[in-house]
DRENTORKOL-3810 file (N, C-alpha, C; in nm, 4 decimals):
REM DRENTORKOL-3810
@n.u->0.0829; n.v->-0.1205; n.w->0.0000; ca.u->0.0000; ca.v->0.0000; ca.w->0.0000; c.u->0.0867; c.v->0.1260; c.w->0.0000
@n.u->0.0511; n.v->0.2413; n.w->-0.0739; ca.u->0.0835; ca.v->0.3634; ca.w->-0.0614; c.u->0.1051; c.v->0.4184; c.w->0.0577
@n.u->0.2579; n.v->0.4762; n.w->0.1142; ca.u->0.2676; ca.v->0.5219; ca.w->0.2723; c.u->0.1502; c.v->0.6316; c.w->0.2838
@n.u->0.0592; n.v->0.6572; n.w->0.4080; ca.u->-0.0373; ca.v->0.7555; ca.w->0.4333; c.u->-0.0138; c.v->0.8407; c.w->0.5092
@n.u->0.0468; n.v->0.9314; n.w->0.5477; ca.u->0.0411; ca.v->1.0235; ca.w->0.6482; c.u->-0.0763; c.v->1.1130; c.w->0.6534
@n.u->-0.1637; n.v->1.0425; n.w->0.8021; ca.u->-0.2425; ca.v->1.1366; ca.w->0.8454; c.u->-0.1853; c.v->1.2508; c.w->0.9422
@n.u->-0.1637; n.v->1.3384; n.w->0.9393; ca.u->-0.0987; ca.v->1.4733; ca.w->1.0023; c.u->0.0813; c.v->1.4099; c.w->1.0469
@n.u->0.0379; n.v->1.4207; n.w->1.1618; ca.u->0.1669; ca.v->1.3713; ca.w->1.2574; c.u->0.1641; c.v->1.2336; c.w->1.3026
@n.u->0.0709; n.v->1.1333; n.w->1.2886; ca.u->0.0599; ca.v->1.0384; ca.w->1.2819; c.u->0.0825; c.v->0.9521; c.w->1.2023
@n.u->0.1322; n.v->0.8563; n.w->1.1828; ca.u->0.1783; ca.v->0.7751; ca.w->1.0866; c.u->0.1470; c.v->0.6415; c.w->1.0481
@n.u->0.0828; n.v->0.6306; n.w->0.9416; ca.u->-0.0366; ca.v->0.5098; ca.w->0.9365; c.u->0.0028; c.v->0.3927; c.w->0.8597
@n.u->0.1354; n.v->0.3684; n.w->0.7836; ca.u->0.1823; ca.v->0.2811; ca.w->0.7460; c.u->0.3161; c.v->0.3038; c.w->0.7031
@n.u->0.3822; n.v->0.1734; n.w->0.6684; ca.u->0.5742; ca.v->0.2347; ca.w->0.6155; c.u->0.5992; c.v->0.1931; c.w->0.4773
@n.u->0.6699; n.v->0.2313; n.w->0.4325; ca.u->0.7632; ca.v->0.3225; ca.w->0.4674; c.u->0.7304; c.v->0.4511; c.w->0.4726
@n.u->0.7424; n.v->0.5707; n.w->0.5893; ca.u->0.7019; ca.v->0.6923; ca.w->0.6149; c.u->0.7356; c.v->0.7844; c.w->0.5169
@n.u->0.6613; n.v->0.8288; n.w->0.4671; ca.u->0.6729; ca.v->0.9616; ca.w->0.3577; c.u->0.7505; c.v->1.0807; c.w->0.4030
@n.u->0.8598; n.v->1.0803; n.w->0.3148; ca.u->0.9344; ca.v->1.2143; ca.w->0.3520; c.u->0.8940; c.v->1.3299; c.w->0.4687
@n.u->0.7883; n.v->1.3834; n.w->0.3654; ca.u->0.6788; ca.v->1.4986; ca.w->0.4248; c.u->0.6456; c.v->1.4993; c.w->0.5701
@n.u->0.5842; n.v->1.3750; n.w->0.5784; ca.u->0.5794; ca.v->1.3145; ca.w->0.7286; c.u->0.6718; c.v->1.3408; c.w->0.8217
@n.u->0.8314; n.v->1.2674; n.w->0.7880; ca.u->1.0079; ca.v->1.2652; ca.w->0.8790; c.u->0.9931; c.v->1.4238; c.w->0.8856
@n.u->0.9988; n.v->1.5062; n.w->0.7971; ca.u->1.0345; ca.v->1.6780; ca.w->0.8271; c.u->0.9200; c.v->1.7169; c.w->0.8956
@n.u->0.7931; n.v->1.6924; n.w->0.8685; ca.u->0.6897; ca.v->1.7807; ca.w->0.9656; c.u->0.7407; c.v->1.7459; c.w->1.0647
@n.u->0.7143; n.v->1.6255; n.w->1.1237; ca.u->0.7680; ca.v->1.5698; ca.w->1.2949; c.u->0.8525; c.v->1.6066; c.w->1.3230
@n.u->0.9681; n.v->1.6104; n.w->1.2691; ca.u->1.1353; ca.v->1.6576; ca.w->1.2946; c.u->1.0867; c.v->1.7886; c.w->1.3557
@n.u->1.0782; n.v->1.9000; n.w->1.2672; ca.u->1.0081; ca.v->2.0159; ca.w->1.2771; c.u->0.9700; c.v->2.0436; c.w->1.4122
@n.u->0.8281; n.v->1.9612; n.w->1.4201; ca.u->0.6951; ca.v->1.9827; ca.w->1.4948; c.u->0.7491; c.v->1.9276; c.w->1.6444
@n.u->0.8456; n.v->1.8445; n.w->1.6485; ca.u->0.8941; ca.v->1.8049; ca.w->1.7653; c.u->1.0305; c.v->1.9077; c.w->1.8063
@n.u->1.0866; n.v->1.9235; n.w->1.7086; ca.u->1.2075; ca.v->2.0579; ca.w->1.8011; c.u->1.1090; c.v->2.1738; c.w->1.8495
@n.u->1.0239; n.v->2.2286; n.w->1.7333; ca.u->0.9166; ca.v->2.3649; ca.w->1.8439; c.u->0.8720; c.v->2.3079; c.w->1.9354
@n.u->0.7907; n.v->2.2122; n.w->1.9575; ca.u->0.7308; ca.v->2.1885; ca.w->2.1239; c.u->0.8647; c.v->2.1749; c.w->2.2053
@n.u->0.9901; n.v->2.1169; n.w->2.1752; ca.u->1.1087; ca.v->2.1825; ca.w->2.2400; c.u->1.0997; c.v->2.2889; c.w->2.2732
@n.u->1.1190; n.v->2.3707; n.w->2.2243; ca.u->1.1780; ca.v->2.4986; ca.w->2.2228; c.u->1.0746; c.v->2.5824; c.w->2.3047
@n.u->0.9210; n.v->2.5139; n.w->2.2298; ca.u->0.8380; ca.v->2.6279; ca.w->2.3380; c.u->0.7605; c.v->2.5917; c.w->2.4916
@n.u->0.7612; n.v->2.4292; n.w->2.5088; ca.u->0.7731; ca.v->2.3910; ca.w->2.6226; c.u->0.8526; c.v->2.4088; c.w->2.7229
@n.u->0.9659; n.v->2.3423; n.w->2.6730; ca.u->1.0835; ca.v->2.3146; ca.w->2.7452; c.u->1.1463; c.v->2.4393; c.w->2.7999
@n.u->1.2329; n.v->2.4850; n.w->2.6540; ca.u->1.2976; ca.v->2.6101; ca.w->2.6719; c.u->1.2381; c.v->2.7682; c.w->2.6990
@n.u->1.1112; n.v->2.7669; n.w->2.6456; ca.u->1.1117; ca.v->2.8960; ca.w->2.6515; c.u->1.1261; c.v->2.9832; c.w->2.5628
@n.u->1.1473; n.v->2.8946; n.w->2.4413; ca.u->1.2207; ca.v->3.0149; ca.w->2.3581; c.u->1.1059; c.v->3.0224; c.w->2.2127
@n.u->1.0014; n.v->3.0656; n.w->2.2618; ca.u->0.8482; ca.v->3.1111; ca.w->2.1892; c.u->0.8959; c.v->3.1107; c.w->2.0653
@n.u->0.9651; n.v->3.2419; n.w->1.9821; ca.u->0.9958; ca.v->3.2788; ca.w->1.8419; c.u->1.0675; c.v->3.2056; c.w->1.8295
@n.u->1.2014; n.v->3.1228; n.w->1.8354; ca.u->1.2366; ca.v->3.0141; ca.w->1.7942; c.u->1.1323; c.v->2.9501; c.w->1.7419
@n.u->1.0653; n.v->2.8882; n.w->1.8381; ca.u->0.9759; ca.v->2.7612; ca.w->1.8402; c.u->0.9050; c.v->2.7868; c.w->1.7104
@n.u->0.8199; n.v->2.9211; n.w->1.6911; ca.u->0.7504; ca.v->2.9585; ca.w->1.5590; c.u->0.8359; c.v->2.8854; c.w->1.4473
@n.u->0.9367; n.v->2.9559; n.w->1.4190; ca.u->1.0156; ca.v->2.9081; ca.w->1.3012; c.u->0.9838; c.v->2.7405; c.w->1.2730
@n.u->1.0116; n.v->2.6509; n.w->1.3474; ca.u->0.9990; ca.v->2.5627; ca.w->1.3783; c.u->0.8772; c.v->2.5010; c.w->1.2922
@n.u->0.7682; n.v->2.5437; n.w->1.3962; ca.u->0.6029; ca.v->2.5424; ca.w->1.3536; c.u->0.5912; c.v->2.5826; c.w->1.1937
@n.u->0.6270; n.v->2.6765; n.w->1.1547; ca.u->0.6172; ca.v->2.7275; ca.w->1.0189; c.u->0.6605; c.v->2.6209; c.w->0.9297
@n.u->0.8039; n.v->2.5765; n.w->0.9731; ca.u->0.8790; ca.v->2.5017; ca.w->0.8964; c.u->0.7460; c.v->2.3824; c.w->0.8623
@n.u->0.7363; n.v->2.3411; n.w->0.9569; ca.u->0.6853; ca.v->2.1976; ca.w->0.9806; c.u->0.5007; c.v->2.2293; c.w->0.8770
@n.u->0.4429; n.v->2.3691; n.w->0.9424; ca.u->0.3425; ca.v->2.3813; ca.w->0.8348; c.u->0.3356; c.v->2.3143; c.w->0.7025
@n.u->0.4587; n.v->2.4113; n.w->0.6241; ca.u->0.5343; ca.v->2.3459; ca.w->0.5116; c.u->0.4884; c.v->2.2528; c.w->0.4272
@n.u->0.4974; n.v->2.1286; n.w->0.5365; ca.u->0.5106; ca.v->1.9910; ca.w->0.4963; c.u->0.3638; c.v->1.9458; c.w->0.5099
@n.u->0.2802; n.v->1.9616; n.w->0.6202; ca.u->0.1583; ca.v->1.9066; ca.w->0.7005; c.u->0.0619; c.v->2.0415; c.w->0.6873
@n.u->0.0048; n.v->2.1003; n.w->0.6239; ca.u->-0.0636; ca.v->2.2647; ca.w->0.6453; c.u->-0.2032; c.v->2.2109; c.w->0.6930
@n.u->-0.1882; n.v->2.0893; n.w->0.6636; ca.u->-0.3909; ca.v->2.0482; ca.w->0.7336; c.u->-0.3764; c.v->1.9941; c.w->0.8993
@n.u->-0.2374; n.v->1.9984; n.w->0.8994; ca.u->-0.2610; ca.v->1.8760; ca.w->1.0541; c.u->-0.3009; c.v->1.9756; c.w->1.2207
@n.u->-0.4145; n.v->1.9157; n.w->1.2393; ca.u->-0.4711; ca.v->1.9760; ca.w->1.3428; c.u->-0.3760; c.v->2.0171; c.w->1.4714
@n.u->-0.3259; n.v->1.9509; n.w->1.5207; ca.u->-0.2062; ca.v->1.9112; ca.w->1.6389; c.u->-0.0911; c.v->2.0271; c.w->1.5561
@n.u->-0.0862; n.v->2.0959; n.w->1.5326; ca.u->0.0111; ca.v->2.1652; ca.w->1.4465; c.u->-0.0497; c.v->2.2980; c.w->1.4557
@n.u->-0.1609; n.v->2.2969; n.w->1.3803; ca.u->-0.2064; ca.v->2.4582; ca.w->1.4086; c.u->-0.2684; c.v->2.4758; c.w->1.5411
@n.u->-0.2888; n.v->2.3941; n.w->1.6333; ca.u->-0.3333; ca.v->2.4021; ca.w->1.7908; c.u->-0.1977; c.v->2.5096; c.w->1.8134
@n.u->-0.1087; n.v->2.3738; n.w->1.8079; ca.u->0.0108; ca.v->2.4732; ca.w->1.9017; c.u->0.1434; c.v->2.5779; c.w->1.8473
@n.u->0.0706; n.v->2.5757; n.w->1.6859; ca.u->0.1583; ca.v->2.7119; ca.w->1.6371; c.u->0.0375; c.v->2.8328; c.w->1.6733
@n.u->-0.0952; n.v->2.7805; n.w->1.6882; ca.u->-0.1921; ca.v->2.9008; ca.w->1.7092; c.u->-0.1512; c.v->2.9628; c.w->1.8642
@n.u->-0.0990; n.v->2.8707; n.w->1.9657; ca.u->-0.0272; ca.v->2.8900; ca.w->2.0889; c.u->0.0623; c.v->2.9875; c.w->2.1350
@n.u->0.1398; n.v->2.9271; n.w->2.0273; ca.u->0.2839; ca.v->2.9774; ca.w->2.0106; c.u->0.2724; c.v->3.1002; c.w->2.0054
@n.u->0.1719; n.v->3.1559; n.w->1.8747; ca.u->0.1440; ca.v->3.3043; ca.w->1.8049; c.u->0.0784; c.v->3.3855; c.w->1.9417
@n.u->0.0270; n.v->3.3201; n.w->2.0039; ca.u->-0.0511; ca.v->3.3598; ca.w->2.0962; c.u->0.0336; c.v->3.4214; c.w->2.2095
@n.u->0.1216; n.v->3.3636; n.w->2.2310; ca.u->0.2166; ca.v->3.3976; ca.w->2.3276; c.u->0.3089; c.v->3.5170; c.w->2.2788
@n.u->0.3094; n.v->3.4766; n.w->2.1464; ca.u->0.4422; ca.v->3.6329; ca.w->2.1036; c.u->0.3289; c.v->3.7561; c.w->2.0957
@n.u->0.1806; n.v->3.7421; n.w->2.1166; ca.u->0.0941; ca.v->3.8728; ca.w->2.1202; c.u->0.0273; c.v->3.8952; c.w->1.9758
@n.u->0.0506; n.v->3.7690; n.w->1.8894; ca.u->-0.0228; ca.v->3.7386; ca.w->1.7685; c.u->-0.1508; c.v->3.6924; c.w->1.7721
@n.u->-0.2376; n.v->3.7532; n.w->1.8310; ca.u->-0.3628; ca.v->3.6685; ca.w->1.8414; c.u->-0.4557; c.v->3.6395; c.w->1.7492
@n.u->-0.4062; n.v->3.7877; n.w->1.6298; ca.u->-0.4826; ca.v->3.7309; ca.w->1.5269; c.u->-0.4361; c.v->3.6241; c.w->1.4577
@n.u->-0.3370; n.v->3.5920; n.w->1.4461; ca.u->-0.2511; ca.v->3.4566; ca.w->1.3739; c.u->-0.3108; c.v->3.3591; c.w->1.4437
@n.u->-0.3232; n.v->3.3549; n.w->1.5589; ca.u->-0.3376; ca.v->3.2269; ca.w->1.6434; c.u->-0.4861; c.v->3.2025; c.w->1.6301
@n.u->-0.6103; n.v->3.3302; n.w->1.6240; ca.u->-0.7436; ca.v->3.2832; ca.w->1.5661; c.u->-0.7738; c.v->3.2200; c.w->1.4330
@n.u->-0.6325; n.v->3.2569; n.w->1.3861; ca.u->-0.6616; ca.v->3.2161; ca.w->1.2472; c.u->-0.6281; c.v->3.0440; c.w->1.2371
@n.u->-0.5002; n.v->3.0292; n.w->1.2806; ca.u->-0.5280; ca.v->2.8734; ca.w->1.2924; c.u->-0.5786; c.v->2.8156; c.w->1.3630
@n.u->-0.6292; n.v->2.8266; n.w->1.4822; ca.u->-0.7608; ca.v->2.8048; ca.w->1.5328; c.u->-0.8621; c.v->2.7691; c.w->1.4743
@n.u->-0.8889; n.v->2.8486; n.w->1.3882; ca.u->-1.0629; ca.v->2.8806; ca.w->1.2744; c.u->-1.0225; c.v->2.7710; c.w->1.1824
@n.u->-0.8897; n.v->2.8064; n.w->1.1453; ca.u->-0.8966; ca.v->2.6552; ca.w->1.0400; c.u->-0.9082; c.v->2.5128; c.w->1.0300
@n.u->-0.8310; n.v->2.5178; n.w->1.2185; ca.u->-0.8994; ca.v->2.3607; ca.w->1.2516; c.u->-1.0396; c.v->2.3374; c.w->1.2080
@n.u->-1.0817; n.v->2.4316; n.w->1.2381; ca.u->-1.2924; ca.v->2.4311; ca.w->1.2536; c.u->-1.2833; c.v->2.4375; c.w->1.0850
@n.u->-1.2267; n.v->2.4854; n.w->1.0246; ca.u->-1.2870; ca.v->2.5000; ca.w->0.8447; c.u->-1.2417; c.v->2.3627; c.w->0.8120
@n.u->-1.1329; n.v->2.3228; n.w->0.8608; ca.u->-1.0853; ca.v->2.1283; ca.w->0.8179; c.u->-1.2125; c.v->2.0291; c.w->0.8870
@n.u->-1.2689; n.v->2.0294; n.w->0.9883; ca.u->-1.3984; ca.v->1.9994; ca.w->1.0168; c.u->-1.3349; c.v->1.8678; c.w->1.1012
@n.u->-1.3618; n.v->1.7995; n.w->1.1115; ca.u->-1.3759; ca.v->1.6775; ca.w->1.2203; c.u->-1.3381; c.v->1.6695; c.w->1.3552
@n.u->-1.4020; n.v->1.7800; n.w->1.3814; ca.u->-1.3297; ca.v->1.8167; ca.w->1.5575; c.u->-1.4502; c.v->1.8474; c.w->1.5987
@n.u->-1.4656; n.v->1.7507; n.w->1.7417; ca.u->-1.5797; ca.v->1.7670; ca.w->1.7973; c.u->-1.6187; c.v->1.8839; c.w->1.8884
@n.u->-1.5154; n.v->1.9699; n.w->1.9322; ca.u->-1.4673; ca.v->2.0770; ca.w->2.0061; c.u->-1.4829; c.v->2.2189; c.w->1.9159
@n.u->-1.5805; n.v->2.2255; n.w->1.8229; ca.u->-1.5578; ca.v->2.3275; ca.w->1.7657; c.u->-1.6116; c.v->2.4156; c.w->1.8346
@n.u->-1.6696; n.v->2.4675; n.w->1.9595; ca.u->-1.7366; ca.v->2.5467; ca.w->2.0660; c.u->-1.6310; c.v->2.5791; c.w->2.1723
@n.u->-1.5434; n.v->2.4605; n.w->2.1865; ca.u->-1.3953; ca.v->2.4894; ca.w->2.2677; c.u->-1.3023; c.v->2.5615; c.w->2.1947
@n.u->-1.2978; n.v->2.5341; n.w->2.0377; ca.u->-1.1563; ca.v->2.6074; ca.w->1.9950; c.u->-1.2741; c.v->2.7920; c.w->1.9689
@n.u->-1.3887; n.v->2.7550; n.w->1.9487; ca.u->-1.3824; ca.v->2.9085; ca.w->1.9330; c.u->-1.4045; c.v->3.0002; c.w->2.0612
@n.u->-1.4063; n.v->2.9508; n.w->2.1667; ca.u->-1.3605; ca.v->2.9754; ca.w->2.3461; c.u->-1.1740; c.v->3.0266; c.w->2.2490
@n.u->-1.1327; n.v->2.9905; n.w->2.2925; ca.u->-0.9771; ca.v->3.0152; ca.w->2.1913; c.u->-0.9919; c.v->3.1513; c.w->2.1587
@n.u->-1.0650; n.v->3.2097; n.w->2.0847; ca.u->-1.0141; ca.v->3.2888; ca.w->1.9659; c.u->-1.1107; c.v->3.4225; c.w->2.0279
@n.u->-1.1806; n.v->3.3621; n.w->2.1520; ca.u->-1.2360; ca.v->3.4881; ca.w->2.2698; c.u->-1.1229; c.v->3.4794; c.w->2.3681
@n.u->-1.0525; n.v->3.4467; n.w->2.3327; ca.u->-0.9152; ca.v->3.3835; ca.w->2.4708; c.u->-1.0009; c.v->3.3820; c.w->2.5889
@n.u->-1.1311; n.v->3.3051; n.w->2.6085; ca.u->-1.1557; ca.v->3.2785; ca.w->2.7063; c.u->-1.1194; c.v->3.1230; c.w->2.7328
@n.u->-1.1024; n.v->3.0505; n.w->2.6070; ca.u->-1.0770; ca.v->2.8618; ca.w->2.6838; c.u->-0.8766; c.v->2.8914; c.w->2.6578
@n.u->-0.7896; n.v->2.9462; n.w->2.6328; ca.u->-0.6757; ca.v->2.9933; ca.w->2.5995; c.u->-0.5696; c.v->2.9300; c.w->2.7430
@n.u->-0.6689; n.v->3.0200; n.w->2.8562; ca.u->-0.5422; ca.v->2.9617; ca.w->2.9917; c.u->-0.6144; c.v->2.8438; c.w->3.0225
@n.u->-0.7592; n.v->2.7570; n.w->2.9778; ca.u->-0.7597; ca.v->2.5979; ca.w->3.0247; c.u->-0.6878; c.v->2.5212; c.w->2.8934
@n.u->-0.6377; n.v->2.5850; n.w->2.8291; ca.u->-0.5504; ca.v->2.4493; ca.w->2.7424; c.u->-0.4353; c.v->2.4944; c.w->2.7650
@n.u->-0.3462; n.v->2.5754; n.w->2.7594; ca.u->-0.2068; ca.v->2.5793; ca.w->2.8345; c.u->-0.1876; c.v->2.5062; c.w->2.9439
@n.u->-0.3153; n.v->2.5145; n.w->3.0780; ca.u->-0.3141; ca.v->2.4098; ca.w->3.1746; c.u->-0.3004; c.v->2.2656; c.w->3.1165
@n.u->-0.3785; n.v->2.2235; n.w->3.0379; ca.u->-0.4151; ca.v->2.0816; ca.w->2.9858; c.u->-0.2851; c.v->2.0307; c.w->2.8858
@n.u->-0.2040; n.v->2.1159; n.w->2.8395; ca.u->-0.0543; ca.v->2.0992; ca.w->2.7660; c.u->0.0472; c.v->2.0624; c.w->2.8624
@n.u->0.0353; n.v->2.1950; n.w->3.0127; ca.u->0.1442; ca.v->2.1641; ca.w->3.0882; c.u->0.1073; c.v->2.0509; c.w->3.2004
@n.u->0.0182; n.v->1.9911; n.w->3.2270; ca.u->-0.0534; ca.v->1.8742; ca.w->3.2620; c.u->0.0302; c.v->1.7564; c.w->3.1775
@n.u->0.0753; n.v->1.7422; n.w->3.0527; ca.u->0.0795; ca.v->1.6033; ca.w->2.9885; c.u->0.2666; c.v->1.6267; c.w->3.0081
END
């Protein structure tokens, strides 16, 4: 069968290029903006990884985060909204809590929780 990459998940092998660089990517920014601290780094990162994955939900959550934190909020509503325009998210009443930054500090809790 044809390798499938659904977002960041990986649904059969051999893994599609596209796939190795989003993750590569998508895993040094949650470095950088978990761990370290280091927000605009981390963007670059996120962008990069866009790139490769521009539909994957888990991606624009936490580059919409990211943006959020450097005082981009319109960036961060925007990928927000697009989760909801890609559609299969049952939370579409939670992410638009998000983009009132009223659900904003219960998912930073629920990130630094895992």
């Amino acid at each position: 069968p044809k390798p499938v990459c659904n977002g960041l998940v990986i649904t059969c092998l051999p893994i599609p290029l596209n796939c190795i660089q989003a993750k590569k990517n998508f895993d040094i920014g949650n470095k950088k903006f978990f761990v370290k601290e280091s927000t605009k780094s981390a963007l670059k990162y996120y962008d990069r990884a866009m790139q490769y994955l521009p539909n994957d939900k888990a991606l624009l959550v936490t580059r919409g985060m990211c943006r959020y934190e450097l005082g981009d909020k319109n960036g961060a509503c925007q990928d927000w909204n697009r989760i909801i325009t890609l559609g299969g998210v049952e939370g579409d009443a939670y992410l638009d809590n998000f983009c009132e930054f009223k659900g904003y500090a219960d998912m930073i809790n629920i990130f630094q929780e895992k």
